[in-house]
C-alpha positions in Angstrom: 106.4 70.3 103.3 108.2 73.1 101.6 106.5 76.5 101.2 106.1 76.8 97.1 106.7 79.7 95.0 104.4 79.8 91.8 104.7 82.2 89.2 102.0 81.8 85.8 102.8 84.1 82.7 99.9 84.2 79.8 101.4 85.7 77.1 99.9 87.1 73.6 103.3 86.5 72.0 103.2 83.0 70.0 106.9 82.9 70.2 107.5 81.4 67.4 111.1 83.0 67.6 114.2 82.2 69.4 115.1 85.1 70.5 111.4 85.4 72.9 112.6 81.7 74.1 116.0 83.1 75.1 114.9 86.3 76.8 112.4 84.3 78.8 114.9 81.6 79.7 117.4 84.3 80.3 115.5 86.2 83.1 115.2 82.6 85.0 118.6 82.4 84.4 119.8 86.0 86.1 116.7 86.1 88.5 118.5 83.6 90.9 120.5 80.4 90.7 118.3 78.0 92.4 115.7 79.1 89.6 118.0 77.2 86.7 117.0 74.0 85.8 119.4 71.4 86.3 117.9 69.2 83.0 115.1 70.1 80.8 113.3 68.2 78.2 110.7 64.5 77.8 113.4 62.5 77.9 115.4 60.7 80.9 117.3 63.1 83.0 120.5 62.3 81.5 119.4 63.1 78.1 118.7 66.6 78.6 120.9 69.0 80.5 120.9 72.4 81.0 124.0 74.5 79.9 122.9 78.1 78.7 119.8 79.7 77.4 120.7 80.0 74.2 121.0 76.7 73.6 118.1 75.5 75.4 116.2 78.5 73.1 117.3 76.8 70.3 116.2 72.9 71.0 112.8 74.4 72.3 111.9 76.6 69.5 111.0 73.7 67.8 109.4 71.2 70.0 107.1 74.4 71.1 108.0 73.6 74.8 110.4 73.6 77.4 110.1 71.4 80.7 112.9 71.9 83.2 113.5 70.4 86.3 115.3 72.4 89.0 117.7 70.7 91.6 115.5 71.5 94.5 112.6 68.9 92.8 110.2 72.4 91.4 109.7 72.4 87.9 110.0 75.4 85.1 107.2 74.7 81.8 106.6 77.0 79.2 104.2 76.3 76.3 103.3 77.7 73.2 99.6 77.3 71.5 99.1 73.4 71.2 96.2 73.8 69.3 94.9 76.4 66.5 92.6 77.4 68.8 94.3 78.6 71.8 94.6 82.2 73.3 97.9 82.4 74.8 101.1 81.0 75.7 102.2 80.0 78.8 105.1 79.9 81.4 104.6 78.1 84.4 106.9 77.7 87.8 106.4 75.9 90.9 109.7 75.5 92.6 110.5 75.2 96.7 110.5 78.8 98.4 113.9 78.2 100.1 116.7 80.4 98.9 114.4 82.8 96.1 114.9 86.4 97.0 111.3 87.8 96.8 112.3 91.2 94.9 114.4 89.2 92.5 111.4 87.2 91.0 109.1 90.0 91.2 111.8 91.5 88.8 111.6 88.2 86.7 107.9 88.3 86.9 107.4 91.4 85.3 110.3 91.1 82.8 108.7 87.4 81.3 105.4 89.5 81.3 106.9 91.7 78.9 108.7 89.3 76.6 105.6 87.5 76.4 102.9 90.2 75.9 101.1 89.0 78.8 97.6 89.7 79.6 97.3 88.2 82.6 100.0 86.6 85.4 100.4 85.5 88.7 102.4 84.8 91.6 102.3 83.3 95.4 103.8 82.1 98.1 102.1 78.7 98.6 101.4 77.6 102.1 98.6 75.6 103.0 98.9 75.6 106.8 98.0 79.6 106.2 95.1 78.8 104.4 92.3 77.6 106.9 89.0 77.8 105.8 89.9 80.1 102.9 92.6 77.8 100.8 93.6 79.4 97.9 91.9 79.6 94.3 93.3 76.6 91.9 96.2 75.3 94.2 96.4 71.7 95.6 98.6 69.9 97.5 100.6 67.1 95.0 102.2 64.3 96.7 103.1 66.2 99.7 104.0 69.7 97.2 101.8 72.5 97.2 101.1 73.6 93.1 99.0 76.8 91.7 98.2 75.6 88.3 95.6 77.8 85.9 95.3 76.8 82.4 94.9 78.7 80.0 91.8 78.6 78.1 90.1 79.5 82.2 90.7 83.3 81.3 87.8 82.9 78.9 85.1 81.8 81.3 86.7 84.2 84.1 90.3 85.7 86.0 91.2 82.7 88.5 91.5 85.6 91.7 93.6 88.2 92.3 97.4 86.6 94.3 100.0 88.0 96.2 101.2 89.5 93.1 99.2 89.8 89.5 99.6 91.1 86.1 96.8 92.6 84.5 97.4 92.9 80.5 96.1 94.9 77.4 92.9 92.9 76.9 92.4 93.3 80.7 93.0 97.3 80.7 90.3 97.5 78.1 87.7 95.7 80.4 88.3 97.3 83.5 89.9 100.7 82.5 92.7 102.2 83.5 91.6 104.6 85.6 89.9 101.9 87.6 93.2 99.3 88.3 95.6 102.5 88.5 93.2 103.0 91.9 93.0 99.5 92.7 93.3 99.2 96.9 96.5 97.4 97.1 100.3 98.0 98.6 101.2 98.4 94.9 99.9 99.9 91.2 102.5 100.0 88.7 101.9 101.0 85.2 105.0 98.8 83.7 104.4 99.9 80.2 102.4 98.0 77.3 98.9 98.5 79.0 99.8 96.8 81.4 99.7 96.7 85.5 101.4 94.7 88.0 99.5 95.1 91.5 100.6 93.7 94.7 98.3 93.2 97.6 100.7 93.5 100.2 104.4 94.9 100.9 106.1 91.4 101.9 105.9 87.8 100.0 106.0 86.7 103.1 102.4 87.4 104.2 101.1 84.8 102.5 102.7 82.5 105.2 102.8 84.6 108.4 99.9 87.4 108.1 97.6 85.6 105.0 94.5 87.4 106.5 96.1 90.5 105.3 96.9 88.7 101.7 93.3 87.5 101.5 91.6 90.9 102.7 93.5 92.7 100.6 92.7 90.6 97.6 89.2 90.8 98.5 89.1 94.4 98.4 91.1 94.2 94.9 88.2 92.2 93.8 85.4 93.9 95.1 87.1 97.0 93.2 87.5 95.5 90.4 84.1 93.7 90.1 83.5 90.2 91.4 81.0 89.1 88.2 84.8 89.1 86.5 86.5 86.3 88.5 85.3 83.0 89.6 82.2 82.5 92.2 82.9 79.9 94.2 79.6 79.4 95.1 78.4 78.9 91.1 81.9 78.1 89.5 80.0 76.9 86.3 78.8 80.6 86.0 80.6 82.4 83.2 81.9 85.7 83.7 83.0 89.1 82.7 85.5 88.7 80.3 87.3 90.6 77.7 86.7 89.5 74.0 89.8 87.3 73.4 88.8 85.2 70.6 90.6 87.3 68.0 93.6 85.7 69.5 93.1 82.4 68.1 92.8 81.3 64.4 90.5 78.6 64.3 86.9 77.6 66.5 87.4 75.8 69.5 85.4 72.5 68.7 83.4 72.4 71.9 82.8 74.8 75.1 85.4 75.2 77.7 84.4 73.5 81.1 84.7 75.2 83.9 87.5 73.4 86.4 86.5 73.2 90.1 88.5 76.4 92.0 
């Protein structure tokens, strides 16, 4: 089984514009080749091909999402609010590790993060054989593929964990303070403009395949600093927990109570 890179963007930004659906297409496009979806849309893979990101921007303002499908099998999904009452959009990639240069989609990373007005965003190196008893907060293994997949309505019971690499947004900076993540005990702080942080736990991708004890002890330490009562207890995951006041993000009631999903 292929190692997985997965890369989650939650973005304040409704695009509703073209031009935020190009830029974000447009960074997967210059962050690396095997990152370009070979065919995108619902239909059968004939009917949708890839050729630019303008174009794609175009078909997918409308339809308020884009679904590619890369030629190594991962897939590229971005979605705007579906309903009235939802927070943020989203971007979503899972793709097969082989051939992505790390610094590249760190690059990518932070540059979708700031297209879409992120508050939050994460990415890993997915390899279960690393995990051991620990395994890894909201990723399972999919027909033989290894997936991180967060919704987006989660961020209002609690953050999902702190990954190799995270984004902490405006809405965040306000909960935690900046003071606090600027000393967060990690390989990497970086104030990336917009209230907004990108920390990295340790210095090489890589760890979270050949050294994940340092990925997870450094993540635990992020956590403690942070405060646990603000992610997930995987003891309790039905407990609720620190988070920032978001709701002025959507525009109508959500018609029942978010469940809390099994980490």
């Amino acid at each position: 089984m292929p190692d997985t890179l997965s890369v989650a963007v939650y973005g304040r930004n409704r695009l509703d514009d073209k031009s935020s659906w190009a830029a974000i297409l447009g960074e997967v496009e210059r962050a690396a080749p095997v990152l370009v979806p070979v065919r995108w849309g619902e239909g059968e893979p004939p009917r949708e091909r890839w050729v630019d990101a303008e174009t794609a921007a175009a078909r997918a303002t409308g339809p308020m999402a884009f679904r590619g499908k890369t030629a190594s099998g991962g897939t590229v999904h971005i979605l705007k609010r579906q309903m009235p009452f939802d927070l943020h959009t989203w971007y979503e990639m899972n793709v097969p590790f082989e051939g992505v240069e790390p610094a590249a989609v760190v690059s990518m990373f932070k540059a979708i993060a700031a297209i879409m007005d992120a508050n939050y965003g994460h990415l890993h190196l997915l390899h279960p054989p690393a995990w051991g008893d620990t395994h890894l907060r909201f990723a399972r293994v999919y027909d033989g593929e290894a997936r991180l997949s967060v919704p987006p309505w989660l961020l209002e019971l609690y953050l999902p964990g702190i990954y190799w690499g995270t984004i902490l947004g405006p809405d965040y900076v306000g909960l935690f303070g900046r003071d606090t993540i600027a000393g967060a005990p990690c390989e990497v702080v970086e104030d990336i403009g917009d209230d907004r942080f990108y920390l990295q736990t340790t210095a090489d991708l890589n760890d979270c395949r050949d050294a994940n004890d340092r990925y997870v002890d450094a993540a635990r330490e992020v956590m403690d600093h942070l405060g646990h009562d603000a992610f997930v207890d995987l003891a309790d995951y039905r407990r609720i927990g620190r988070t920032p006041d978001l709701s002025y993000l959507r525009d109508t009631d959500p018609p029942r109570p978010y469940k809390p999903l099994v980490p």
